[in-house]
C-alpha positions as CSV (number, residue, x, y, z in Angstrom):
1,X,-4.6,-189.2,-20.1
2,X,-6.3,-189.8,-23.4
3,X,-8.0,-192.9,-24.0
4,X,-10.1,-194.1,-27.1
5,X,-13.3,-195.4,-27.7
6,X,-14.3,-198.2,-27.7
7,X,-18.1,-198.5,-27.4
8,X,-20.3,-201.4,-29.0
9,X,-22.2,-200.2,-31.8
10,X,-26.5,-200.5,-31.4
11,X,-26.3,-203.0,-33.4
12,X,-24.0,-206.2,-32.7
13,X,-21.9,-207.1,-35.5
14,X,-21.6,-210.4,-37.6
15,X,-18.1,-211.6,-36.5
16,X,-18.2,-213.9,-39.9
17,X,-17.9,-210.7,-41.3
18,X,-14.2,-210.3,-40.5
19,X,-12.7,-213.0,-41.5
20,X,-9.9,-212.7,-39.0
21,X,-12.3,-213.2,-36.0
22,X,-13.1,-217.1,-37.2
23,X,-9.2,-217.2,-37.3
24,X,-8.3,-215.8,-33.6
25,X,-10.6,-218.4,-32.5
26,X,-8.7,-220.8,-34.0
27,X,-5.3,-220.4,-33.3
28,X,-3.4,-223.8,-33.1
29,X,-2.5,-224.6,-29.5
30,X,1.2,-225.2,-31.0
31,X,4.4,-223.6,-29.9
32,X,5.1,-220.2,-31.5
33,X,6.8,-219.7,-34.9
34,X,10.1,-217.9,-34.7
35,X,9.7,-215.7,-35.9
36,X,7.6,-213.8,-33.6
37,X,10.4,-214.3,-31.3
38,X,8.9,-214.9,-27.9
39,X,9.6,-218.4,-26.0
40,X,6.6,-219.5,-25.0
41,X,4.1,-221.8,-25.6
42,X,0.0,-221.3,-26.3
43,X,-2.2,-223.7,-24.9
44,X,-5.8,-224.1,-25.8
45,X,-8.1,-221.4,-25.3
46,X,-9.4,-220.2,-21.8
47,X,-12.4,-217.8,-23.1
48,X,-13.2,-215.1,-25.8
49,X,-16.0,-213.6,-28.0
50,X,-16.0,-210.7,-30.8
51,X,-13.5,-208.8,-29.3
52,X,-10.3,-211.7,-29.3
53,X,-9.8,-214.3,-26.7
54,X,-7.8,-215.2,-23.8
55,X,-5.1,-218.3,-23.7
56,X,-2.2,-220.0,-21.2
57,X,0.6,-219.8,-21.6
58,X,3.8,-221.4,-20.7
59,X,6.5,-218.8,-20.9
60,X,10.7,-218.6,-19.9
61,X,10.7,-215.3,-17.8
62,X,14.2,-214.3,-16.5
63,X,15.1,-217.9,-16.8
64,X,12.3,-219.5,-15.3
65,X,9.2,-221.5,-16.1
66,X,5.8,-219.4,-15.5
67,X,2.3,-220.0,-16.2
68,X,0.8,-216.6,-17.3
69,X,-2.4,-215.7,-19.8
70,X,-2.2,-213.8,-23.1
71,X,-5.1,-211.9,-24.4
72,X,-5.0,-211.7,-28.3
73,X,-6.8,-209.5,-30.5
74,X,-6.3,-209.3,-34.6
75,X,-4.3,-206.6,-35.4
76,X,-6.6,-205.1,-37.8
77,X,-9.7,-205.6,-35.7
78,X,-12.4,-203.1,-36.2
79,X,-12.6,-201.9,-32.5
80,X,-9.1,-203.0,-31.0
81,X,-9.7,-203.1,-27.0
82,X,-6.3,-204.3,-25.9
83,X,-4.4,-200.8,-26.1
84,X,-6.9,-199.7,-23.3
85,X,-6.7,-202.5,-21.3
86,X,-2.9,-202.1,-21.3
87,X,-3.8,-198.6,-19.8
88,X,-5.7,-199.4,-17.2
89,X,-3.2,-202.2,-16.0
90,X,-0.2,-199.5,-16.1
91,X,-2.2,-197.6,-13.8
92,X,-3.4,-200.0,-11.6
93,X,0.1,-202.0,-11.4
94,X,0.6,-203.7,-8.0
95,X,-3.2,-202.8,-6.7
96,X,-4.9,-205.5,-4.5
97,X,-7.9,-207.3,-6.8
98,X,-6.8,-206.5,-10.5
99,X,-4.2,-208.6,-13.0
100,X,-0.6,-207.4,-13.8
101,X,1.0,-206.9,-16.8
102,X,4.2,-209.7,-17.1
103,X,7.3,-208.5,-17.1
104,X,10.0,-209.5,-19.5
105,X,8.3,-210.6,-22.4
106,X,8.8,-208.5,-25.0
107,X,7.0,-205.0,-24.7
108,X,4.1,-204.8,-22.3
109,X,1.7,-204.3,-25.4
110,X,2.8,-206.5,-28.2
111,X,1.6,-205.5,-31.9
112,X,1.8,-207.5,-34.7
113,X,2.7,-210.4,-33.7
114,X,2.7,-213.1,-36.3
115,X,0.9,-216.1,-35.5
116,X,-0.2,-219.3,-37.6
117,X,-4.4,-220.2,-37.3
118,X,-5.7,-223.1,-37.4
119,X,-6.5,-223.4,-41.3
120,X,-2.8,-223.2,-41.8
121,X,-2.5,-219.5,-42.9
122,X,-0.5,-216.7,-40.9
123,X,-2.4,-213.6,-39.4
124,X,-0.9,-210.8,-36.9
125,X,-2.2,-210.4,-33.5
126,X,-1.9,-207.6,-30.7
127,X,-1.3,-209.6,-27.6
128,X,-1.0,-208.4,-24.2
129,X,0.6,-211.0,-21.1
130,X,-1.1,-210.5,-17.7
131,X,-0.9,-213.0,-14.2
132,X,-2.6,-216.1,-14.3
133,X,-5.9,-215.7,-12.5
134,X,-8.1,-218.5,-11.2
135,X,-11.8,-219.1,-11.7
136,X,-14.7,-216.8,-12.7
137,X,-17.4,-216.5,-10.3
138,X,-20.3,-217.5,-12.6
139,X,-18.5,-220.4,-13.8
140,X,-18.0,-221.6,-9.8
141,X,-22.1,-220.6,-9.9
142,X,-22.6,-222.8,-12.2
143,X,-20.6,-225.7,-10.8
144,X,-22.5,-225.0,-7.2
145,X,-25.1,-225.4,-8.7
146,X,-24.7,-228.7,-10.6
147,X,-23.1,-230.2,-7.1
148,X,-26.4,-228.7,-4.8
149,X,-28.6,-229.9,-7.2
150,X,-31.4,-227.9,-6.4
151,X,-34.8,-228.5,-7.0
152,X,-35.9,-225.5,-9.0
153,X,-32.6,-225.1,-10.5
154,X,-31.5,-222.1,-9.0
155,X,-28.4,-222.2,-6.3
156,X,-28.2,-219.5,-4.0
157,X,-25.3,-218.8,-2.2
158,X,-25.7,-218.8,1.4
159,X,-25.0,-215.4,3.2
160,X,-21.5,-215.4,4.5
161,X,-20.8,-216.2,0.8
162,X,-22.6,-213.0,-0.4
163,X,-21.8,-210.7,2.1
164,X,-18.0,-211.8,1.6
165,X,-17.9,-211.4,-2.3
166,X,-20.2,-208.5,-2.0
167,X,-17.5,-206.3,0.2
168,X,-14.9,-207.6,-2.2
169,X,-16.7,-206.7,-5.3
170,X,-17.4,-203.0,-4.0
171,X,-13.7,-202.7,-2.9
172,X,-12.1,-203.5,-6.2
173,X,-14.6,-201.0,-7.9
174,X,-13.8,-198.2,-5.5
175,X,-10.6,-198.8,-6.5
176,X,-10.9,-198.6,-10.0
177,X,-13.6,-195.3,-9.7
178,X,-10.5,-194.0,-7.4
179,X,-8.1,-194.2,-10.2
180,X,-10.9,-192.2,-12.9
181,X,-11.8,-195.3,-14.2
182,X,-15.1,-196.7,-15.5
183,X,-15.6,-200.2,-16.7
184,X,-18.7,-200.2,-18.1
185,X,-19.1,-204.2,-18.9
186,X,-19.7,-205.2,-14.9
187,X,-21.0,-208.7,-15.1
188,X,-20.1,-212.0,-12.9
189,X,-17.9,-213.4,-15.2
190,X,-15.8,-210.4,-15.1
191,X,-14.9,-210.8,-11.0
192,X,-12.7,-213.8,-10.8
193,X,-11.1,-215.9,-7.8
194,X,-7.5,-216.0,-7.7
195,X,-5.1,-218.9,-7.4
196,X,-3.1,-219.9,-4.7
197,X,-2.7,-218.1,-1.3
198,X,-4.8,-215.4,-3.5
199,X,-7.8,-217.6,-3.6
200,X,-9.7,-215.9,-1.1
201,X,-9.7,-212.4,-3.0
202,X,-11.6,-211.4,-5.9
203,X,-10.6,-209.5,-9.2
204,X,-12.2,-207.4,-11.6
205,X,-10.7,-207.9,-15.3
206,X,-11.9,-207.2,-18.7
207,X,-11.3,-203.4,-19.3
208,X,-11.6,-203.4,-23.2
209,X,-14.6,-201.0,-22.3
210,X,-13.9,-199.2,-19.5
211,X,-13.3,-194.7,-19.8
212,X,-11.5,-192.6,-18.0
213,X,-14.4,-191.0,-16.5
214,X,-12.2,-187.7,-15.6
215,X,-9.6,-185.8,-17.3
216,X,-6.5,-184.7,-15.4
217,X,-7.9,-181.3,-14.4
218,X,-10.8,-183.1,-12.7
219,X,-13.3,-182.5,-15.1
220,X,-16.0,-184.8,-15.6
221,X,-16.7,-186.5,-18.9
222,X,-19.9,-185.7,-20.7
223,X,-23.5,-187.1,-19.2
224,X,-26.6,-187.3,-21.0
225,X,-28.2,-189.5,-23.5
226,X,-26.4,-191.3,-26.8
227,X,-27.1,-194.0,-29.2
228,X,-24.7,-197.0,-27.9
229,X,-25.2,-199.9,-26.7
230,X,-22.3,-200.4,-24.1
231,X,-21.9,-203.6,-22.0
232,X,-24.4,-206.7,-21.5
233,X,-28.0,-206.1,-21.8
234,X,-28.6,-208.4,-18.6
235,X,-26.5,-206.1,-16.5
236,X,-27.0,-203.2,-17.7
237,X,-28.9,-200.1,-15.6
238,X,-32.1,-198.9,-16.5
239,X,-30.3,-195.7,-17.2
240,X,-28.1,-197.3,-19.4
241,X,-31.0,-199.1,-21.1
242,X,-32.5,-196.2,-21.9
243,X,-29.6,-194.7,-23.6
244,X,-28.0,-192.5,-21.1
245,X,-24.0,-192.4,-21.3
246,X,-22.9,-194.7,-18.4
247,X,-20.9,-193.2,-15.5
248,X,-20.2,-194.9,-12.1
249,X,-23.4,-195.0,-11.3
250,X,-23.9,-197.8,-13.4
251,X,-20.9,-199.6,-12.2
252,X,-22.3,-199.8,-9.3
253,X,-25.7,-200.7,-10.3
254,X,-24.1,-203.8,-12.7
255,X,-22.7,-204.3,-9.6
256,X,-25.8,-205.1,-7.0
257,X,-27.0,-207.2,-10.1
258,X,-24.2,-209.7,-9.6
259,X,-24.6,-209.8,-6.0
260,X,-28.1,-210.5,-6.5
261,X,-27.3,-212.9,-9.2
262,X,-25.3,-215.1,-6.2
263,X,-28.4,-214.3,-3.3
264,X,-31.0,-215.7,-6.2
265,X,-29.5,-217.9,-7.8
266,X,-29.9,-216.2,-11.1
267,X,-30.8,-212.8,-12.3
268,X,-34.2,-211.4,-10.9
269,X,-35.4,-210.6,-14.7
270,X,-34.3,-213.9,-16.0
271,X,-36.5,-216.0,-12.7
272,X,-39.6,-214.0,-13.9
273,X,-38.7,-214.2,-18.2
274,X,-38.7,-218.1,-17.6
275,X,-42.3,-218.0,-15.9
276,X,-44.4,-215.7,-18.5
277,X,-42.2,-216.0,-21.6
278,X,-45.0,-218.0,-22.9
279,X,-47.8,-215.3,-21.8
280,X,-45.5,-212.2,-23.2
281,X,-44.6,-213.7,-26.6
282,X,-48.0,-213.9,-27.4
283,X,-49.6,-211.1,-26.8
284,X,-47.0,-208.8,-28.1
285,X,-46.1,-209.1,-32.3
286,X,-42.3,-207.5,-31.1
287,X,-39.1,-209.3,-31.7
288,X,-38.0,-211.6,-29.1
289,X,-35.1,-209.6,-27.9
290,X,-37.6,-206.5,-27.7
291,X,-39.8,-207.9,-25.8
292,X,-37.2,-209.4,-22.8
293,X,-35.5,-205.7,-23.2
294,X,-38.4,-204.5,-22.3
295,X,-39.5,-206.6,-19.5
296,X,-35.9,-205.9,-17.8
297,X,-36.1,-202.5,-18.2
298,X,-39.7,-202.4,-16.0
299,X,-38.1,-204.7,-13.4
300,X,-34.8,-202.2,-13.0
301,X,-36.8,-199.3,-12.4
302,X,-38.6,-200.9,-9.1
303,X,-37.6,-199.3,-6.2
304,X,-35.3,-201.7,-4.1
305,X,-37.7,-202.2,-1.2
306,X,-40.3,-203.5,-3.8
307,X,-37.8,-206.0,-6.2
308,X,-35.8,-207.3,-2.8
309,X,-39.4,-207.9,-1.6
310,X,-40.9,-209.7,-4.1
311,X,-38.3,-212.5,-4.3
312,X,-38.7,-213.0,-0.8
313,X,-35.0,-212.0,0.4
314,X,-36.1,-208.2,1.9
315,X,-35.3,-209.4,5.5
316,X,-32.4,-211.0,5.0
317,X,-30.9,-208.2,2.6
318,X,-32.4,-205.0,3.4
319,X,-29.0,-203.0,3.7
320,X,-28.4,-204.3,0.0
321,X,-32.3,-202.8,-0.9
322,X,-30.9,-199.7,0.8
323,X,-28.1,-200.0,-0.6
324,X,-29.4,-200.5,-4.3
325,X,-32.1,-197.8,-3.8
326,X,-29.1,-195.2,-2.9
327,X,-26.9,-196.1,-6.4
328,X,-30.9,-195.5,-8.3
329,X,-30.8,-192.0,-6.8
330,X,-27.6,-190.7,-7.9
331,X,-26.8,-188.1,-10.6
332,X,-24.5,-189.5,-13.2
333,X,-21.8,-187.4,-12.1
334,X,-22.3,-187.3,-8.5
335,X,-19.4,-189.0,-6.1
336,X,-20.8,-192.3,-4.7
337,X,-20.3,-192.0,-0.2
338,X,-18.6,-194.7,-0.4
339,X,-18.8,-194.7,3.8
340,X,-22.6,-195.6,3.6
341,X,-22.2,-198.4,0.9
342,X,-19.5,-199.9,3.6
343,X,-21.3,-198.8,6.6
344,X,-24.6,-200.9,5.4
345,X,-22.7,-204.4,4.0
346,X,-21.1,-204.2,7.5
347,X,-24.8,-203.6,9.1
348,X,-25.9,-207.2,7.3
349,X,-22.7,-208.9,8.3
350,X,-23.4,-207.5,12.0
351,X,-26.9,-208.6,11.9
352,X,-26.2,-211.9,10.3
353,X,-22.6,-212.7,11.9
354,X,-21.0,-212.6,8.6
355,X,-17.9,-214.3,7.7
356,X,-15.6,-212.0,5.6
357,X,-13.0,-214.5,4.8
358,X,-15.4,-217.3,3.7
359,X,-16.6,-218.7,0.3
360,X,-18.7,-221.8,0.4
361,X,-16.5,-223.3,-2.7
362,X,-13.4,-222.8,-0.8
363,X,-15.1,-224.6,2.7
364,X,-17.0,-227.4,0.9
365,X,-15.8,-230.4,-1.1
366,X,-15.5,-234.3,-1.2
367,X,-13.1,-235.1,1.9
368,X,-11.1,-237.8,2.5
369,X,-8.7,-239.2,4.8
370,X,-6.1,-238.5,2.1
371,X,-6.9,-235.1,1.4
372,X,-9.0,-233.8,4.4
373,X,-9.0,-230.3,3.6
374,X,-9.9,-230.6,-0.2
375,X,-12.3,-228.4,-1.6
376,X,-14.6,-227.6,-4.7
377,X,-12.7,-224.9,-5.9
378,X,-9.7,-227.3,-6.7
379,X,-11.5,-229.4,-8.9
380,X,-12.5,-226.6,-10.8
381,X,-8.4,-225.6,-11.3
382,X,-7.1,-229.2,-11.4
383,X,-10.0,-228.9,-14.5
384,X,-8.8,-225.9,-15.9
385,X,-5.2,-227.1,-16.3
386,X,-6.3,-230.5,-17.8
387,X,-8.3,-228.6,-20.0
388,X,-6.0,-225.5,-21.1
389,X,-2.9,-226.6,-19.4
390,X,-1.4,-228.4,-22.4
391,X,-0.5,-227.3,-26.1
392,X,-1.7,-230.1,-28.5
C-alpha cells in the first residue's frame, strides 16, 4: 500500500503565505451552500493549525440526526494530509481506540468541496467525516490543573490515573505498529477521551503524518539520518532531534513523554527551561529556539534511571525508567517485545494496586444531591457543546 509524504519541511512555513490557510480558519459557522450538496450543518471550530482544522457537525445520516466532526483541508494546500488520514482510518475501521470514518455522507474522502469563508469569498476544501470524539487529554490536564490549584503550578496526576492512561496509550499504539503504521506526531493532545459509555478508553487521532513503516512484502522502510523536521520538537526523540528518520522507536519514546507529562505535571525539559532560562540566554549569543533545542536534546539522552531520578518519581515509577531505558536501546528497525512493555506497567500497577478502569476526571467533581455522580469531565463536554455545538 503506497502512501505519500508528508513530512514538515526544516523550516516551518508562514501560513500568511497561502492565502487559503487564513481562509480555512475562517470558515462561517453557517449551514452549507447547495451546492456542495451535503445536509449538514458546520458549527464553530473545535481545533486546527497549518495543516486545516477540525469542526462539528450536525449531519442527516440515513434519516437521522448525528453529531459527527469534519476535518477540512484547502484543496490546493501545499502538503495535503487528509488523503493519508483517510488511509489509515480504512485500515483501522472498527479497531478499539481510533475514530471512524461516517458512513453515508457522500464519499468517505470528499474533494473539492465548495465552501464560503468568512470574508464572503468561496474556496474548495478536502473534507473527511469521522465519530465524534470527546476531550483531549492535555486540555483535561490543563483543567485539573486549574481546579487543584497547585502551588507550583504543576498538576500531577495521581498514579491509578497514570498507570490507567499509560496501558491505554501503549495499547492503541501497538495497534497502530500492528497494522505497519507509524504516526510520527505522538503528543498529548493527540490521545483523546471518548464520549459516552466510551469515556473510559482513550484514542489516538491525527494521522496527517504517520508512514507505513512496511511494505506488503515485509520490508522495512529506510533508516538512517535526513534533513526533516517531523512532529513536535517537545516530543520528539533525541534520535529524531538529531535528524534520524523516525521509526517506532520513536513512537514509543513520544510516548513515555506524555506519560511523564501526566506523572510531572508538565514535560521534564520544560520544569528545568523555566528555572535557568534566564542563566542559559545569557551566556549563550544562539537564537532562542536553539538554545531550548538544545537543552532538550541533553535531557533526552539521560539514561532513564538518572531523568526518573532527578525529579524525584524513581520509586514510584521505576518499571516506566525501565521501561523508557528499553525503547532508548532499540535499533530503528527492531520489533518492540511488546510482552515486557506490558509485563512492567502491570509490575507498577501490582506494586501500587493500580486501578485500570480509573481516571481522576471521571471520579472527581462538584456533587450534589441532584446529580451525585457528576463529574469534571462533564463540564468539560457540556463546555464543548456550548462552545462548538451551535452554528451562528
Amino acid at each position: 500500500m503506497a502512501t505519500r509524504e508528508n513530512e514538515r519541511p526544516a523550516k516551518k512555513k508562514d501560513s500568511m503565505k497561502y492565502p487559503v490557510m487564513q481562509k480555512i480558519d475562517n470558515l462561517i459557522p453557517n449551514p452549507t451552500k447547495p451546492e456542495n450538496s451535503y445536509n449538514i450543518r458546520i458549527s464553530n471550530k473545535i481545533n486546527g493549525g497549518s495543516f486545516g482544522s477540525i469542526h462539528k457537525v450536525k449531519a442527516i445520516v440515513e434519516g437521522k440526526k448525528v453529531d459527527v466532526m469534519v476535518k477540512i483541508e484547502a484543496s490546493d494546500h501545499p502538503n495535503p494530509q487528509l488523503q493519508q488520514e483517510h488511509i489509515v482510518y480504512s485500515v483501522l475501521r472498527g479497531t478499539l481506540g481510533f475514530g471512524s470514518i461516517v458512513e453515508g455522507l457522500g464519499t468517505h474522502l470528499s474533494r473539492d468541496i465548495c465552501l464560503e469563508t468568512a470574508d464572503g469569498e468561496k474556496a474548495e476544501f478536502n473534507m473527511l467525516f469521522l465519530t465524534r470524539l470527546g476531550i483531549d487529554l492535555a486540555t483535561i490536564h490543563k483543567r485539573m490543573k486549574l481546579i487543584k490549584n497547585p502551588p507550583d503550578g504543576l498538576h500531577r496526576m495521581n498514579k491509578h490515573t497514570v498507570l490507567n492512561a499509560a496501558s491505554q496509550m501503549f495499547d492503541v499504539i501497538q495497534l497502530l505498529h500492528n497494522a505497519h503504521f507509524i504516526h510520527r506526531d505522538i503528543k498529548l493532545s493527540n490521545f483523546m477521551m471518548g464520549i459516552g459509555i466510551d469515556r473510559h478508553n482513550v484514542h489516538l487521532i491525527d494521522f496527517g503524518l504517520s508512514k507505513q513503516y512496511k511494505d506488503l512484502s515485509g520490508n522495512h522502510m529506510e533508516t538512517g539520518k535526513r534533513n526533516l523536521h517531523i512532529g513536535t520538537t517537545a516530543f520528539q526523540s533525541a534520535f529524531v532531534l538529531a535528524r534520524h528518520i523516525p521509526t517506532r522507536r520513536d513512537d514509543l519514546i513520544s510516548t513515555m513523554y506524555c506519560i511523564l507529562q501526566l506523572i510531572l505535571g508538565a514535560l521534564p525539559w520544560d520544569i528545568e527551561w523555566k528555572a535557568k532560562k534566564e542563566s542559559l540566554l545569557k551566556n549563550s549569543s544562539s537564537p532562542r529556539d536553539k538554545i531550548y533545542d538544545d537543552f532538550c536534546f541533553k535531557m533526552k539522552r539521560l539514561p532513564g534511571k538518572d531523568l526518573f531520578t532527578r525529579f524525584g518519581i524513581y520509586d514510584d515509577y521505576k518499571e516506566f525508567s525501565e521501561i523508557y531505558e528499553y525503547f532508548q536501546s532499540l535499533a530503528p528497525a527492531e520489533d518492540p517485545n511488546w510482552d515486557f512493555i506490558d509485563g512492567k506497567v502491570s509490575d507498577c500497577g501490582r506494586r501500587h494496586w493500580g486501578w485500570f478502569d480509573w481516571f481522576e476526571w471521571l471520579e472527581e467533581g462538584n456533587r450534589t444531591p441532584e446529580n451525585p455522580k457528576h463529574n469534571y469531565y462533564e463540564d468539560l463536554i457540556d463546555e464543548f457543546n456550548k462552545n462548538y455545538g451551535r452554528a451562528s
